[in-house]
C-alpha positions in Angstrom: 108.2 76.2 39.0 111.9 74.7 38.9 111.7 72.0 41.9 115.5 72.8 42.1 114.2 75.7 43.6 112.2 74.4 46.3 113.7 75.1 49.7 112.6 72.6 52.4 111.7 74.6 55.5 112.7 72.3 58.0 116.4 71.6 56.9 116.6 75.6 57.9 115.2 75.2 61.5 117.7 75.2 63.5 117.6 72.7 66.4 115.9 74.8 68.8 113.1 75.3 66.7 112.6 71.8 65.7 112.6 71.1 69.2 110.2 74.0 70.1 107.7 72.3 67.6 108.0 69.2 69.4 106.7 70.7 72.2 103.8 72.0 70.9 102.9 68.6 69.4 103.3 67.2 72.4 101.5 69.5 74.5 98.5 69.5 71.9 98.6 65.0 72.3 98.2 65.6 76.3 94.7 66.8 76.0 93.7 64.0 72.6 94.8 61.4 75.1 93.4 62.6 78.0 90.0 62.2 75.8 90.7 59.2 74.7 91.4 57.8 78.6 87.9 59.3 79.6 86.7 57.3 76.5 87.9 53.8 77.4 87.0 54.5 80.7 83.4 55.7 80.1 83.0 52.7 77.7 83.9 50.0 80.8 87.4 49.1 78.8 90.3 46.5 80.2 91.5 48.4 83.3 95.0 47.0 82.0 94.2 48.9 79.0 92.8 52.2 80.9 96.7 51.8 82.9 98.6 51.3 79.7 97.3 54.2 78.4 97.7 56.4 81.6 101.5 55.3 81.4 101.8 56.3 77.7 100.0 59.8 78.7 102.5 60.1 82.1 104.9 59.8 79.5 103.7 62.4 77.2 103.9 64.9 80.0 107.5 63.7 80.8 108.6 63.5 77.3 107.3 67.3 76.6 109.2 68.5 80.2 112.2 66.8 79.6 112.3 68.6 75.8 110.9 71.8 77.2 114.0 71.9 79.6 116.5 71.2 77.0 115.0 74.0 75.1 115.6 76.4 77.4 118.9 75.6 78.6 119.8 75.6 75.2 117.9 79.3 73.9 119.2 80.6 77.8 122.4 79.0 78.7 124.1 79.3 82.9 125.9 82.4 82.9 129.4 81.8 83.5 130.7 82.5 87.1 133.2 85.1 87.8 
């Protein structure tokens, strides 16, 4: 097959959708490092390790609101007042 002829997918998406996958990435992380907490924890880790990574998950769950909100104001813009 030509590779002229190749389209790449993802210059296509349009932001919204790029965006929207973002999301799900980071919604599918929350849970891996949830696990991954539990594990260190389990294991008798560094508490200062066991905190570091309970900031990097409190961020995970800000990161995907923050997106997720930007996402919908963008697919569902403020109607306009009259």
């Amino acid at each position: 097959m030509d590779e002229k002829k190749l389209i790449n997918m993802s210059e296509l998406a349009n932001k919204e959708d790029k965006l929207m996958d973002v999301c799900e990435y980071l919604e599918e992380l929350q849970p891996i490092m949830e696990d991954i907490i539990s594990d260190y924890e389990f294991e008798g880790a560094d508490k200062e390790k066991v905190t570091d990574l309970e900031t990097a998950l409190s961020h995970l769950y800000k990161a995907y609101d923050l997106v997720n909100e930007i996402v919908a104001e963008d697919l569902y813009p403020p109607m306009p007042e009259e």
